[in-house]
C-alpha positions in Angstrom: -30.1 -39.1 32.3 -31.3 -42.1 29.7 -28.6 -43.8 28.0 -30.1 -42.2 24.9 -29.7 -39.0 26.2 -26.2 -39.4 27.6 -25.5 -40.8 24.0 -26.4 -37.7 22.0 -24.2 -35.4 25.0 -21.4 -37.1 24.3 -21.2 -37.4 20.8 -21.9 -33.2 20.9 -19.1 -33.1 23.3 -17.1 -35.4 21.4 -17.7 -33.2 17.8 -16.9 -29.7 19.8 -13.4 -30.9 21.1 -13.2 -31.9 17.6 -13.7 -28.7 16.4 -11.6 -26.4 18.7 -8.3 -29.0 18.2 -9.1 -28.2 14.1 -9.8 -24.7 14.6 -6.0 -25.2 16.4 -4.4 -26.0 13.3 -6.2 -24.0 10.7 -3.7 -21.7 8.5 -3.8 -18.1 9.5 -5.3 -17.5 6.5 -8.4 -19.8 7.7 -9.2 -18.2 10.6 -8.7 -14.2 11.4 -5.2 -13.2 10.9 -5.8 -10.3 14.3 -6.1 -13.6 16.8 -2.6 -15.1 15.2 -0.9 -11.9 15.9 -2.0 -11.3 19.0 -0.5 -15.0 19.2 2.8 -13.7 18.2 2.8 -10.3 19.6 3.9 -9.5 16.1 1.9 -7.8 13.3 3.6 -8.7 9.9 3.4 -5.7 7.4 4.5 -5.9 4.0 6.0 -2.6 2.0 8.2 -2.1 -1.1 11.3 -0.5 1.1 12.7 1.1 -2.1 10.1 3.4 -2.8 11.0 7.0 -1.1 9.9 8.8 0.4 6.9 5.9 1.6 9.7 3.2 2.5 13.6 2.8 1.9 17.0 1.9 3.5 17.7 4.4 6.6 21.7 5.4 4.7 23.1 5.4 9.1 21.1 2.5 10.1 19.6 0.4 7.0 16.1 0.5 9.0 13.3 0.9 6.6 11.7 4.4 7.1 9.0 6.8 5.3 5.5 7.3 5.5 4.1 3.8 5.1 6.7 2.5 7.4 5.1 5.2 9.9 1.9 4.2 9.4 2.5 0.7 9.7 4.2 1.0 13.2 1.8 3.5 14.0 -1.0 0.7 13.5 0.6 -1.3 15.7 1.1 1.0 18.8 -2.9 1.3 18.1 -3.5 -2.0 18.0 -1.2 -3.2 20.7 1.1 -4.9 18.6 5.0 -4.6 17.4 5.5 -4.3 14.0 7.3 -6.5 11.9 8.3 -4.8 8.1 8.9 -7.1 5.7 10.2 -5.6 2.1 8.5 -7.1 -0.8 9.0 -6.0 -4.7 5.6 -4.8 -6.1 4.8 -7.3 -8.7 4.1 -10.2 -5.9 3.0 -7.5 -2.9 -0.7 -8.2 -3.5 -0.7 -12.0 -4.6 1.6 -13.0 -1.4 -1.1 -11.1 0.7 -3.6 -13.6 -0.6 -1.1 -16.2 -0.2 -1.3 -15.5 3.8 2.3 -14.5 4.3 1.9 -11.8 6.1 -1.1 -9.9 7.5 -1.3 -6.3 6.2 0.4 -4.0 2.9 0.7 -0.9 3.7 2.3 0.1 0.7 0.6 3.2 -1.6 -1.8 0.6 -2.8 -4.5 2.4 -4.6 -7.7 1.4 -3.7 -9.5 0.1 -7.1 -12.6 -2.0 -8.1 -10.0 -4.6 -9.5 -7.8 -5.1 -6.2 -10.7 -4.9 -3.9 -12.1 -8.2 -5.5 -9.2 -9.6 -4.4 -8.0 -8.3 -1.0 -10.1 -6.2 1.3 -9.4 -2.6 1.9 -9.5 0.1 5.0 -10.4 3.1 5.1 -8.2 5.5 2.8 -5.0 6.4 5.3 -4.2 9.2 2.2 -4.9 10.7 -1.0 -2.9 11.6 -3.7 -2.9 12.6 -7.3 -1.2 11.3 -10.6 1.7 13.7 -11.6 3.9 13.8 -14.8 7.8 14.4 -13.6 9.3 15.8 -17.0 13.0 17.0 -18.1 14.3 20.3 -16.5 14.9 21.4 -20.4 11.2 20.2 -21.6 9.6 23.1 -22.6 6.2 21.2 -23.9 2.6 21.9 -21.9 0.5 18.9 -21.0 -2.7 19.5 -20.0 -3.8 15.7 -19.9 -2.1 12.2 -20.5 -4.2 12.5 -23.6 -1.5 15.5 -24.7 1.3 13.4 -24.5 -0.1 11.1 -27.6 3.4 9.8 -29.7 5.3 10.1 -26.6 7.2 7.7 -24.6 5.9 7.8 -21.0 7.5 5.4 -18.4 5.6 3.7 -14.8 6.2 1.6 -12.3 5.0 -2.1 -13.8 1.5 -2.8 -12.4 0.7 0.2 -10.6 -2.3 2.8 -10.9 0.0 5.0 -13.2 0.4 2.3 -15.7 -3.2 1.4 -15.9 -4.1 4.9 -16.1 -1.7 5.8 -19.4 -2.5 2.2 -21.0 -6.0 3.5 -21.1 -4.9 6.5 -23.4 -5.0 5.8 -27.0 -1.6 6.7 -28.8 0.9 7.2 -26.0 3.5 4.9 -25.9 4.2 3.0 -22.6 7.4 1.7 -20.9 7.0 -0.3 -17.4 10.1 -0.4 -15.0 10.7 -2.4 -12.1 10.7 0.7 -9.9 10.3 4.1 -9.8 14.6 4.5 -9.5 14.8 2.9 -13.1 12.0 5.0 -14.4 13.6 8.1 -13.4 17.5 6.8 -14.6 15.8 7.0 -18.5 13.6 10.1 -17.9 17.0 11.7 -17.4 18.7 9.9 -20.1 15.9 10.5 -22.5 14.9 7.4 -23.5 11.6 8.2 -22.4 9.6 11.5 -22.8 8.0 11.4 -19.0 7.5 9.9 -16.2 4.3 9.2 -14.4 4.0 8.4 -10.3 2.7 9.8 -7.0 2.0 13.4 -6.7 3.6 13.0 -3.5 6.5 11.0 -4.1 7.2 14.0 -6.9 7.0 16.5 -4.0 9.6 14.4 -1.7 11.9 13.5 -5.4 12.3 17.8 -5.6 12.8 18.5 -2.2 16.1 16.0 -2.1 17.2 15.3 -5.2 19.6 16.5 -7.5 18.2 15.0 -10.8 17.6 17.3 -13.5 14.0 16.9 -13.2 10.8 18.7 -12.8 7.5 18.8 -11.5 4.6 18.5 -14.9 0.9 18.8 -14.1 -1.1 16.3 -12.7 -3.2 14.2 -14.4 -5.7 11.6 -13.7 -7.7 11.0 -11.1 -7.6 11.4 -7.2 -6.2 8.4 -5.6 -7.4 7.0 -2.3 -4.7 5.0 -0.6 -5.7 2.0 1.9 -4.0 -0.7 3.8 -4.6 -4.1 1.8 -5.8 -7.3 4.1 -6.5 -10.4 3.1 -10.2 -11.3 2.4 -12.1 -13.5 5.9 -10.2 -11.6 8.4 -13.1 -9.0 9.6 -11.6 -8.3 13.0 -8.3 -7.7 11.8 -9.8 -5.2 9.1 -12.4 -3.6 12.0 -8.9 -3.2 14.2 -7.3 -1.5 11.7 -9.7 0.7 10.7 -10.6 1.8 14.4 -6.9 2.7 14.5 -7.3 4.6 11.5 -9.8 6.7 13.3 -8.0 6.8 16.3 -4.7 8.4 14.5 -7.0 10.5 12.5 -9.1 11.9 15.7 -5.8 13.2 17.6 -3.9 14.4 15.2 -0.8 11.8 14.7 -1.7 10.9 11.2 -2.0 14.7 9.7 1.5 14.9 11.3 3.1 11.7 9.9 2.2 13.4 6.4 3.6 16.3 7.4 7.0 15.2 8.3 7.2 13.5 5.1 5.3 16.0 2.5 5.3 18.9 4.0 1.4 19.1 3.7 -1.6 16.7 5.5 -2.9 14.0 2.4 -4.3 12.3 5.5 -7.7 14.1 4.5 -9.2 14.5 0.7 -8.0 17.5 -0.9 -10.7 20.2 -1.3 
């Protein structure tokens, strides 16, 4: 080989070495988030942990259970991976995904035109509808969120339900932390309603005690996703394949089950 030749090799080999010892100490957030997992062995998953019957304290063992924390660990065993949970309050879940500090949500995050300009989204993992919770002693009839017009409705701070009833012109609108504090004034009566998950509504009659009641639903149909950071296409394509998978034999019909009584793995009819 000419000493031109042998010139131009090196340099080539020179700028690849280059590039694999950068690639080395990119951010996870630089290069796909599946290959620092797999680094790991750990797949970090971010959920609320407070928000029953989807994720909360275990009372015997403090362990964060519910439906998303299922479906979280269920993703892993598909994937290969263990799963890490890491409780996060709402307001940040979404902007510390960006951030890259951890690799999924899998937290009842409605999948909107808004969010998916800023994370990416699965395929829906459920559906579920928007449901007024009302006073056991309410006698009124709402047949929309436009009905409720003069009253005081409360929601979770930035959630679907609070976008949803900000959008209706004379109802008055008071955001809480969580859906616990929501629910604490609903029975109080500082507020007329409450608006959340049709099936966080179901799982709130079946075990509690709070004088409380099922209204209509109202809204749209939801479709719920796993949230992932935008650039990580073989992290998203694994989790969606393990979507399938769960779907195909059965083992995500019956995580909603356990929980709701009913399969919102698949759109309602």
């Amino acid at each position: 080989m000419d000493p031109a030749a042998m010139f131009v090799m090196r340099r080539v080999l020179l700028a690849g070495a280059a590039l694999l010892l950068a690639l080395a100490w990119l951010p996870a957030s630089a290069a796909d988030r599946l290959a620092a997992a797999r680094a790991r062995g750990t797949l970090q998953v971010a959920l609320m942990g407070t928000y029953p019957p989807f994720s909360f304290p275990d009372p015997n063992t403090g362990q964060i259970i519910g439906f998303d924390a299922d479906v979280a660990r269920l993703l892993g065993a598909h994937i290969g991976l263990k799963v890490a949970l890491v409780p996060t309050i709402w307001s940040d879940i979404l902007a510390r995904l960006v951030a890259g500090k951890y690799d999924l949500v899998v937290s009842q995050v409605s999948i909107t035109a808004r969010r998916a300009a800023v994370v990416d989204f699965s395929e829906p993992y459920s559906y579920s509808r928007t449901q007024l919770i009302l006073r056991n002693n309410d006698e009124a009839t709402y047949g929309s969120l436009a009905d409720l017009k003069g009253k005081i409705v409360g929601v979770a701070k930035d959630t679907i339900f609070e976008t949803q009833v900000r959008a209706v012109p004379g109802v008055m609108v008071r955001s809480y932390p969580g859906t616990a504090e929501n629910l604490q004034d609903l029975v109080f009566g500082r507020i007329d309603a409450a608006l959340d998950d049709s099936l966080m509504v179901t799982y709130l009659l079946a075990q509690s005690r709070l004088p409380v009641k099922a209204g209509p639903l109202v809204g749209i149909g939801e479709r719920i996703g796993v949230a992932i950071q935008k650039g990580n296409p073989d992290l998203k394509a694994a989790v969606d394949l393990a979507l399938r998978q769960a779907q195909a034999d059965g083992s995500l019909a019956k995580l909603s089950r356990k929980w709701f009584k009913l399969d919102a793995s698949r759109p309602p009819p």
